[in-house]
Structures are given as C-alpha cells and as structure tokens.
TORKOL-4160 file (C-alpha; in steps of 0.2 Angstrom, whole numbers, padded with zeros to 4 digits, m for minus):
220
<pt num="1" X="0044" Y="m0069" Z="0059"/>
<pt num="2" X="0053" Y="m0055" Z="0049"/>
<pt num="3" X="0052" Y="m0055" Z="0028"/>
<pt num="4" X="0056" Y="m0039" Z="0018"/>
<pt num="5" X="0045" Y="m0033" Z="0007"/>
<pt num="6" X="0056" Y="m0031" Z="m0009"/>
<pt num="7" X="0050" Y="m0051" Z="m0011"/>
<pt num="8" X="0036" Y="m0055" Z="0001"/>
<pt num="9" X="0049" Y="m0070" Z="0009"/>
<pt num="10" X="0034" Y="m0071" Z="0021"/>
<pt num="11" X="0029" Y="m0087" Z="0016"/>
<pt num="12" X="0011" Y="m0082" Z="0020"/>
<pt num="13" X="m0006" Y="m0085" Z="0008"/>
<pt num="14" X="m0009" Y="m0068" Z="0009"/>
<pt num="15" X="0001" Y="m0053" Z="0012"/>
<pt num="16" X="m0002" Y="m0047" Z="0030"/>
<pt num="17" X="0004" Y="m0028" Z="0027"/>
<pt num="18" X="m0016" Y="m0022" Z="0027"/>
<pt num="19" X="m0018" Y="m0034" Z="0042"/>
<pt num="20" X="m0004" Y="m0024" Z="0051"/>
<pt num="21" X="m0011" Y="m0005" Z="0047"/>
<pt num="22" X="m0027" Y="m0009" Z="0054"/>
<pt num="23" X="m0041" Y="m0004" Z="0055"/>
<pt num="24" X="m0041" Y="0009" Z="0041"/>
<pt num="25" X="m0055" Y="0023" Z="0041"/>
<pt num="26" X="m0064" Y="0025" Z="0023"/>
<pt num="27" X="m0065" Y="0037" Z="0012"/>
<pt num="28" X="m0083" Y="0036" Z="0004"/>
<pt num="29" X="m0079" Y="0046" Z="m0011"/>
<pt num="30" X="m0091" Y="0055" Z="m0021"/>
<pt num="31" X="m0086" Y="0064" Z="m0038"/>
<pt num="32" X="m0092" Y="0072" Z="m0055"/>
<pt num="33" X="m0082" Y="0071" Z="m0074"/>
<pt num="34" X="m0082" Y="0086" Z="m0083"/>
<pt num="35" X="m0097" Y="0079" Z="m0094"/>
<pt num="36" X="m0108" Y="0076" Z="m0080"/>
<pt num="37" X="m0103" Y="0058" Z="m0074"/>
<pt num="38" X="m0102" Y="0053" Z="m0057"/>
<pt num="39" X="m0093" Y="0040" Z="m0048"/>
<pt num="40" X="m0093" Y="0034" Z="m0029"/>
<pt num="41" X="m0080" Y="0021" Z="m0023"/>
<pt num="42" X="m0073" Y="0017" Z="m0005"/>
<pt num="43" X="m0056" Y="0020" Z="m0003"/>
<pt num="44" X="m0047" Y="0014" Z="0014"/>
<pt num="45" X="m0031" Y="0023" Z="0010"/>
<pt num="46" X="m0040" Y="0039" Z="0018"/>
<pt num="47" X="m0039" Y="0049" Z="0033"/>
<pt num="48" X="m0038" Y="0069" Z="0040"/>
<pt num="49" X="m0019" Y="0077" Z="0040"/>
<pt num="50" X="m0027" Y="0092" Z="0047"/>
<pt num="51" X="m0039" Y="0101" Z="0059"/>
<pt num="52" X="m0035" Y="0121" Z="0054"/>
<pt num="53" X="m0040" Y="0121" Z="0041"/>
<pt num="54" X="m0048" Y="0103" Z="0039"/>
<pt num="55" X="m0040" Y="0093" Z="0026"/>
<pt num="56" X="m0043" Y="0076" Z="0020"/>
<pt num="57" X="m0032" Y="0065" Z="0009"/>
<pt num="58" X="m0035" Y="0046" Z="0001"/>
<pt num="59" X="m0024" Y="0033" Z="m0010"/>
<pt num="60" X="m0030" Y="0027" Z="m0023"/>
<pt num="61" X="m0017" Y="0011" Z="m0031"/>
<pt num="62" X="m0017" Y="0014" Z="m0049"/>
<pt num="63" X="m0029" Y="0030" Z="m0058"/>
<pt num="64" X="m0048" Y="0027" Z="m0056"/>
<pt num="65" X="m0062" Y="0035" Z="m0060"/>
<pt num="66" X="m0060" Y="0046" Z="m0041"/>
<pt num="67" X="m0044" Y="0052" Z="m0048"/>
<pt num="68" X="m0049" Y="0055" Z="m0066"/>
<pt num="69" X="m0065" Y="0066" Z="m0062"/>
<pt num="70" X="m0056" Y="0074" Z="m0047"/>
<pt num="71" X="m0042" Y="0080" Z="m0057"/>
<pt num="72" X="m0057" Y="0087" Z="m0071"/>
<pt num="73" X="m0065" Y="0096" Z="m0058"/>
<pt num="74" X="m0055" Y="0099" Z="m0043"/>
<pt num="75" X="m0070" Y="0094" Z="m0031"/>
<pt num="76" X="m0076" Y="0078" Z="m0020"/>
<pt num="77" X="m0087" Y="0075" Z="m0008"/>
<pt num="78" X="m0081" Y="0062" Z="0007"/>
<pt num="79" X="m0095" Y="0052" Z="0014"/>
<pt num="80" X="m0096" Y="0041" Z="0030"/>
<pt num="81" X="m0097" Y="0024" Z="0028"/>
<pt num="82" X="m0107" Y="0016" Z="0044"/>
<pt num="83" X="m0113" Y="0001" Z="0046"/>
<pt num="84" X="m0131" Y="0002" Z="0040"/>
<pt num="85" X="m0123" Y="0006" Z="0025"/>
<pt num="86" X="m0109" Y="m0008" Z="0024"/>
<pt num="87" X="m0118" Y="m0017" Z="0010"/>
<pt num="88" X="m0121" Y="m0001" Z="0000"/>
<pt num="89" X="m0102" Y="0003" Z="0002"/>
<pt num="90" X="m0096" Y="m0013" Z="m0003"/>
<pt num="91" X="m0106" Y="m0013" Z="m0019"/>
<pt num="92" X="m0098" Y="0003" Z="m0025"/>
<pt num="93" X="m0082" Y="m0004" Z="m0024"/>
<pt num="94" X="m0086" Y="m0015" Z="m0039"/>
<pt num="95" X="m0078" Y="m0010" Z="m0055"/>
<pt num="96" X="m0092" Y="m0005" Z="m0065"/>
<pt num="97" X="m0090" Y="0004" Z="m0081"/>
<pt num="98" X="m0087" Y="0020" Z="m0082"/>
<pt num="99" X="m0103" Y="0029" Z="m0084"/>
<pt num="100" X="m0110" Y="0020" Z="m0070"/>
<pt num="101" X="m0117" Y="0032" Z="m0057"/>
<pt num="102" X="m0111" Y="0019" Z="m0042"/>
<pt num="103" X="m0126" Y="0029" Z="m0030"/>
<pt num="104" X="m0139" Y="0023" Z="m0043"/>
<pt num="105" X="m0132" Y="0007" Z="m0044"/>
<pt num="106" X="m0131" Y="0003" Z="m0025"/>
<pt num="107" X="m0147" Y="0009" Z="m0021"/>
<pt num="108" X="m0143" Y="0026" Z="m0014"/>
<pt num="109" X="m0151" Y="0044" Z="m0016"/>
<pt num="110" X="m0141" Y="0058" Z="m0020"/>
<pt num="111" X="m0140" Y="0073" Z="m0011"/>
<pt num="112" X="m0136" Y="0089" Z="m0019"/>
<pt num="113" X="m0121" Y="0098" Z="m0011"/>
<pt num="114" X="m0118" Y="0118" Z="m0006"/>
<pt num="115" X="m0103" Y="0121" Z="m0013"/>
<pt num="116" X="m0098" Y="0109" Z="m0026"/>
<pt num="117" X="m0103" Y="0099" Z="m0037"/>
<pt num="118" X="m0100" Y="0081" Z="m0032"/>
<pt num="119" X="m0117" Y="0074" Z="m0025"/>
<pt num="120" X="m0115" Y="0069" Z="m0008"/>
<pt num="121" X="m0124" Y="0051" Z="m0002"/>
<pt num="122" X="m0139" Y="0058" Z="0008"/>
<pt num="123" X="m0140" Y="0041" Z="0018"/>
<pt num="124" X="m0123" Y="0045" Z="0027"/>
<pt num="125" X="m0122" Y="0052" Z="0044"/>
<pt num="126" X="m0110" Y="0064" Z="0037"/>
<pt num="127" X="m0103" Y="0070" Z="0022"/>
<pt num="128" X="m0088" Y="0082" Z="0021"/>
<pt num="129" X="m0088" Y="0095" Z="0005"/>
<pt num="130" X="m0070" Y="0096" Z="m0002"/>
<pt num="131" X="m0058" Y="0106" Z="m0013"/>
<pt num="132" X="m0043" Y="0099" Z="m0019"/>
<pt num="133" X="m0026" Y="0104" Z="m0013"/>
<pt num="134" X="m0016" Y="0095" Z="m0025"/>
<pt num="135" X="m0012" Y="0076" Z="m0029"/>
<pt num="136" X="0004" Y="0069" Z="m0027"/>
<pt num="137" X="0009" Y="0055" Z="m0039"/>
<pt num="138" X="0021" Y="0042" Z="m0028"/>
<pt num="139" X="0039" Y="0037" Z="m0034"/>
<pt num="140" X="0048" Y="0021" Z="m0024"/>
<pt num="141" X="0065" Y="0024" Z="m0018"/>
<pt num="142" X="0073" Y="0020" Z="m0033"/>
<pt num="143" X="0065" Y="0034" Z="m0042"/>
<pt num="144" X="0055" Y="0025" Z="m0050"/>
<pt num="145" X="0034" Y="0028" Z="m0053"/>
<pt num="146" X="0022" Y="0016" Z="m0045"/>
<pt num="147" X="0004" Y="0024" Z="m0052"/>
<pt num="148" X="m0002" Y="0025" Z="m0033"/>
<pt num="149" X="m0010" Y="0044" Z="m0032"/>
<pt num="150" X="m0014" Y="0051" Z="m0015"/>
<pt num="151" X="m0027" Y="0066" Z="m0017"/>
<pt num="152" X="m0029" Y="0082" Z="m0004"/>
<pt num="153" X="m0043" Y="0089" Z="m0001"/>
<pt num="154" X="m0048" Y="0105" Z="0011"/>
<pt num="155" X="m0066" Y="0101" Z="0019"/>
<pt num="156" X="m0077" Y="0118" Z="0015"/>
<pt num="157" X="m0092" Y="0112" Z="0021"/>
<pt num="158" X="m0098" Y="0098" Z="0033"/>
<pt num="159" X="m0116" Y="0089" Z="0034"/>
<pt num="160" X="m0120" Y="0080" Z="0050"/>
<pt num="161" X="m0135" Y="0070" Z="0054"/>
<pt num="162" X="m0142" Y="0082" Z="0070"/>
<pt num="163" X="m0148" Y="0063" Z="0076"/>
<pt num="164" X="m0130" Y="0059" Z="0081"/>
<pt num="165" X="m0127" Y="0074" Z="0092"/>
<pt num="166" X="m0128" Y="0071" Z="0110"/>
<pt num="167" X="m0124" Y="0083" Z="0123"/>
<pt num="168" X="m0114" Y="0095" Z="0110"/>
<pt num="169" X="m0102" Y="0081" Z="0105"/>
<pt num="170" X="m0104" Y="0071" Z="0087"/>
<pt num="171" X="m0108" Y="0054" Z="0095"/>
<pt num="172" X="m0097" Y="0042" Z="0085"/>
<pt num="173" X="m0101" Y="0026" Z="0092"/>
<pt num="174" X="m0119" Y="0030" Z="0089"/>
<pt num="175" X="m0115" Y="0031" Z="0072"/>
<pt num="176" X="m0106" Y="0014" Z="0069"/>
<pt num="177" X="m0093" Y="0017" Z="0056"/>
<pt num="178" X="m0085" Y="0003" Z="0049"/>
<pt num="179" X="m0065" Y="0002" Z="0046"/>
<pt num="180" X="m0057" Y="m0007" Z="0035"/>
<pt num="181" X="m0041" Y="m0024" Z="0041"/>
<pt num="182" X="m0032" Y="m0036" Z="0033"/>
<pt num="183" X="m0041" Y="m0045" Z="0016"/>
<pt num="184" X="m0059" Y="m0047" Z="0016"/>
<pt num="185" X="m0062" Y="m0043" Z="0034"/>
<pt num="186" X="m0069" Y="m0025" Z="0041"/>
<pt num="187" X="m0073" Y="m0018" Z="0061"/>
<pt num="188" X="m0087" Y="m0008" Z="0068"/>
<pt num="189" X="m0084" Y="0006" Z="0080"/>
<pt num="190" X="m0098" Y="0003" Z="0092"/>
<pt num="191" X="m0088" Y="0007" Z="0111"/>
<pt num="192" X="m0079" Y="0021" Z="0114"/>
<pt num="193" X="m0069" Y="0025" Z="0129"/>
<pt num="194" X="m0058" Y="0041" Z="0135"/>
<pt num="195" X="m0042" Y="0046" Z="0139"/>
<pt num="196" X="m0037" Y="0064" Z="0145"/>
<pt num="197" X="m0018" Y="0068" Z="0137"/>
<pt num="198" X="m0008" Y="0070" Z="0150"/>
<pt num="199" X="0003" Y="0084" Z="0156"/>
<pt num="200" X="0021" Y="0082" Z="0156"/>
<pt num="201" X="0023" Y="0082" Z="0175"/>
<pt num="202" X="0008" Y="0069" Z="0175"/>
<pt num="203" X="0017" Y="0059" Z="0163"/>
<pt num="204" X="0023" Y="0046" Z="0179"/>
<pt num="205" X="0005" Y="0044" Z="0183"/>
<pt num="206" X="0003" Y="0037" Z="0165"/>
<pt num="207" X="m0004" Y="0019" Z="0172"/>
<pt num="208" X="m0018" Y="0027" Z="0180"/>
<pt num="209" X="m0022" Y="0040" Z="0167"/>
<pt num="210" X="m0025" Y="0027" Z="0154"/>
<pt num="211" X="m0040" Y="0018" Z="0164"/>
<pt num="212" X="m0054" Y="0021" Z="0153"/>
<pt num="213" X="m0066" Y="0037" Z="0158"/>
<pt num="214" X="m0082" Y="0029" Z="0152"/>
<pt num="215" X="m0088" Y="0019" Z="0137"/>
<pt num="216" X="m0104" Y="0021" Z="0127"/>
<pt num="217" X="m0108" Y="0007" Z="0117"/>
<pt num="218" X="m0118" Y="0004" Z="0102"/>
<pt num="219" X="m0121" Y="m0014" Z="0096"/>
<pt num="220" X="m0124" Y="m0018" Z="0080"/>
C-alpha cells in the first residue's frame, strides 16, 4: 500500500498515521489561568528533546485550555500517566467546560508544586515542574497555518515516587506507564530489556550486541 496524505487515498476506515508512530508517551499536563483555573488533559504529541538541561515539549491540535493557561502563566506541570491511573487519564481528556478543575473531576488529589504554580497530580509516580521556553505555532508547506502549537518546557524540578527506585535506577517497568497507538487502542510498558550502545569497532558484532541483557517484568 502507498497513499499520500494531501487526500488520505488509503481507502482505510480510519487513518492509520497514529497507528504508524506508535506507541506515543503522554504528556499528563497540569496548568493554572491567570485567575486561578486549572486544567489537566493528556496530550500524546509529548516527549523530552533534551537531557542538559531537561526539556520537554507536547502538541496540542488546535488551542486548548493547556495552551491558553500556559501562554498566561508560562508554567506546567508534566505528570506520568501509569496504569493504575489509565481510567483517571482518560477522563481528563473529556472536553469539559472551561472552569472545570479536570483533577477534581477525575477523582484525583492535587499536590502543591515547589516552583510553580500548576498543581501537580499527587497519585503519579512522577511529575516534572516546568517553565516554558517558548511555543511554536506550525505552518504547512504551503505557508499556510494549521492551529497545531507544540509547547517547550525546561523541567526545574522533578518529583519521583522513592517506591520505584531500585538499586539507584528509576525502575520503569515497575511503574507501568501506558503509551498511546493507533485510534482508541493504548500499551503498557511492563518488560524492559537492555542493550549496551556499541562502539564503532564493535559495530560488526551488532547481532550479538542486540541479544537482550535481562528483562524485569511487571504484569498488570
């Protein structure tokens, strides 16, 4: 099969482009309006662009709450989305009014943050603290804008569940998180295995480098 995408000649019920990138970490993300309002929504458009220093960035199709709050204050909070709180998640991607407070709604306890104001969700394994960097507004080739606005946080502060540290490593299979694939369908990260990055002189021994070096598993 080969379609382009100017006019989805896929002949597909669904469009399979979020089937293809997949799975898609989310972006749990916590903000405040200027007034006091907070809003929490998933976004799968999310991941980190950087380690020094840590910075984080999502997509959001069309401007939402996320982006309007961000933009007023310049703060968010990212919160891991695992799956003891898969049901939680999926009820803040509603669209509720604005004015909601999506924690309140989904049963979930706020957590006061350190450094800004966003509350972060105290049931997550982690929550990252961020400031933003700027947001970037997309054009198509043509020039042409397409309302889709990806935000770019630095991380300034980290929270981690000491439960899910093991032998001075964040154990992420322990902490399940779910990922995001094609139309209503998600994955759970609950095996990990690992790989050591070859040198270039080793790069011939690349069959045998890539047999797995362990797994720990965590069944849901």
């Amino acid at each position: 099969m080969f379609y382009t995408t100017d006019v989805n000649d896929h002949g597909l019920p669904h469009d399979p482009f979020k089937a293809i990138v997949a799975p898609r970490p989310i972006g749990w993300i916590s903000s405040i309006s200027a007034n006091g309002d907070v809003n929490l929504a998933p976004y799968s458009y999310f991941n980190g662009v950087s380690s020094r220093p840590p910075v984080v960035c999502f997509s959001s199709e069309g401007r939402k709450d996320s982006v309007t709050f961000i933009e007023e204050t310049r703060e968010f909070v990212c919160n891991f989305a695992s799956w003891d709180l898969r049901l939680a998640m999926n009820i803040t991607s509603a669209p509720f009014p604005r004015g909601v407070d999506e924690l309140r709604a989904a049963g979930l306890t706020p957590a006061p943050s350190r450094l800004v104001r966003p509350p972060r969700v105290s049931e997550a394994p982690c929550a990252m603290e961020c400031r933003v960097l700027q947001t970037v507004s997309l054009n198509d080739i043509a020039g042409n804008p397409i309302d889709r606005h990806v935000v770019f946080g630095q991380v300034l502060g980290v929270h981690i569940d000491d439960r899910f540290i093991a032998n001075g490593r964040l154990d992420t299979a322990a902490m399940r998180p779910i990922a995001r694939c094609g139309y209503d369908e998600y994955a759970v990260v609950d095996e990990v295995f690992r790989m050591v990055r070859p040198s270039v002189p080793e790069a011939a021994l690349a069959p045998r480098l890539a047999e797995p070096m362990g797994r720990r598993s965590r069944r849901p």
